[in-house]
Short mmCIF file of the C-alpha atoms (twelve columns), coordinates in Angstrom:
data_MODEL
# 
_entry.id   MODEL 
# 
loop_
_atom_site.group_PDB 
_atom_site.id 
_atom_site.type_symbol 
_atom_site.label_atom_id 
_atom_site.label_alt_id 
_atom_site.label_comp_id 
_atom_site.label_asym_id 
_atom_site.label_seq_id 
_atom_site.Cartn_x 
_atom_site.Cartn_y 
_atom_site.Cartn_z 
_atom_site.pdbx_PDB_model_num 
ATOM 1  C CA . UNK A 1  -15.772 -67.952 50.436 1 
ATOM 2  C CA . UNK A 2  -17.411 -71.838 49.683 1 
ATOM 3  C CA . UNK A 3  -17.682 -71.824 53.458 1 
ATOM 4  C CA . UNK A 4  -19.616 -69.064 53.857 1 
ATOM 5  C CA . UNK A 5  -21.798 -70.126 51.083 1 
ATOM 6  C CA . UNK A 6  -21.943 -73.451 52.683 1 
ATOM 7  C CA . UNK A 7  -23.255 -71.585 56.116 1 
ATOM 8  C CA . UNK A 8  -25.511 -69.602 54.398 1 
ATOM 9  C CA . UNK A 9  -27.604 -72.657 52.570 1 
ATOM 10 C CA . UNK A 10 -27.190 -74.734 55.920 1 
ATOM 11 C CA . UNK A 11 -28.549 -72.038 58.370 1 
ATOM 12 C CA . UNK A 12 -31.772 -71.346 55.449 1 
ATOM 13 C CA . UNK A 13 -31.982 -74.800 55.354 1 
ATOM 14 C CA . UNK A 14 -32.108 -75.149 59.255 1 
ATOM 15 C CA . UNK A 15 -34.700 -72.737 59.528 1 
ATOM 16 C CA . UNK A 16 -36.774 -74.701 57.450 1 
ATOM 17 C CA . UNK A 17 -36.236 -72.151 53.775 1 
ATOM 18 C CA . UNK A 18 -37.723 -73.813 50.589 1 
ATOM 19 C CA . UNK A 19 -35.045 -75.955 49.137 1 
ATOM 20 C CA . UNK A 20 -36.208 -74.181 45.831 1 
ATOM 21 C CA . UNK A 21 -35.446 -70.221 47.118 1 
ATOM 22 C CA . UNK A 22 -32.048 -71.393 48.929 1 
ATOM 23 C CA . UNK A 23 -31.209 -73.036 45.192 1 
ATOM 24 C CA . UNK A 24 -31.946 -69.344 43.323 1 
ATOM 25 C CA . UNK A 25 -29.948 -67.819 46.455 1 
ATOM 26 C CA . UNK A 26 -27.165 -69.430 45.489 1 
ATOM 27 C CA . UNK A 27 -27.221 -69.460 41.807 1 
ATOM 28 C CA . UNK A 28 -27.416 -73.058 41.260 1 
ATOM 29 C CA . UNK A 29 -28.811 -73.997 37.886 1 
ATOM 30 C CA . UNK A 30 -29.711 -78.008 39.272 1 
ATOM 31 C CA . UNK A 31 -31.504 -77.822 42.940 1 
ATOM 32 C CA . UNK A 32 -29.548 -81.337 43.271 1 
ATOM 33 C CA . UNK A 33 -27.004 -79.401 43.851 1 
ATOM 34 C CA . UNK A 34 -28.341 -77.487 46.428 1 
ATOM 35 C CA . UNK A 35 -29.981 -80.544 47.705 1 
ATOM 36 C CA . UNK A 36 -26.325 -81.499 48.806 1 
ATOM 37 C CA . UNK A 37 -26.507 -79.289 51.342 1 
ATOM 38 C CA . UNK A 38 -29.497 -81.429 53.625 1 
ATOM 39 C CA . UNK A 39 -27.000 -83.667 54.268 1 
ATOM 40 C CA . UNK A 40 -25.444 -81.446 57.200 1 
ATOM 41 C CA . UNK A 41 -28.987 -81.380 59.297 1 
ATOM 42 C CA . UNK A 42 -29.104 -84.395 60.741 1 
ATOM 43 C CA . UNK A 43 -32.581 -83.240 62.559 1 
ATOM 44 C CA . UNK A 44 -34.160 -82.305 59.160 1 
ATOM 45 C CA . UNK A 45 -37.026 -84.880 59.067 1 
ATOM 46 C CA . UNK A 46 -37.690 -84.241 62.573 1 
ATOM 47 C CA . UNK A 47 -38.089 -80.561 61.135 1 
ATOM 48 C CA . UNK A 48 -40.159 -80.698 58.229 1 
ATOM 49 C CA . UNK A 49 -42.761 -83.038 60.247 1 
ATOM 50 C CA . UNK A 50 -43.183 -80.268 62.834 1 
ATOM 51 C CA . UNK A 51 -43.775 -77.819 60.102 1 
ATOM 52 C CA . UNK A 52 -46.224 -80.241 58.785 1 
ATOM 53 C CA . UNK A 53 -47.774 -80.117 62.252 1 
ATOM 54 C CA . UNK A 54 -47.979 -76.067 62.930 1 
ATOM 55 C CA . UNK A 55 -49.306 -75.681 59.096 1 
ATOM 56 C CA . UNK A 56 -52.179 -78.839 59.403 1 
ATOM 57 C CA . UNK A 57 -53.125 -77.113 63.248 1 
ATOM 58 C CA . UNK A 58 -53.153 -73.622 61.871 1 
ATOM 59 C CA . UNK A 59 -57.037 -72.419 62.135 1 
ATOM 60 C CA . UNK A 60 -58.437 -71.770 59.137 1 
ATOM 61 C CA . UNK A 61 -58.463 -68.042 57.168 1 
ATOM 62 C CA . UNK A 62 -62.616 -68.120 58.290 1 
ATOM 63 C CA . UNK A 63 -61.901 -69.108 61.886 1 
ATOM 64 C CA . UNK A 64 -58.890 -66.235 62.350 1 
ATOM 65 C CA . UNK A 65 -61.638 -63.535 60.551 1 
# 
């Protein structure tokens, strides 16, 4: 079963899911627990800078109107 669990918050994580949601997925009460679970994306900086990218790149709400 902790495997499972352990896939679970690794794929969310992976796919770039708020640290904060995976944490109240899993029923943690302390998100450094949850937090534990980064430490199998080795890529995960690499990640969250190209999600900084798409989200600073996005047009704006008045440009998409």
């Amino acid at each position: 079963m902790h495997d499972l669990r352990h896939a679970h918050a690794s794929w969310l994580l992976a796919g770039v899911a708020d640290l904060q949601i995976v944490k109240e997925r899993l029923g943690h009460a302390d998100i450094a627990t949850t937090a534990r679970y980064l430490h199998t994306l080795p890529d995960a900086d690499e990640t969250a800078l190209d999600a900084l990218s798409r989200i600073r790149n996005r047009p704006s709400r008045e440009a998409r109107e």
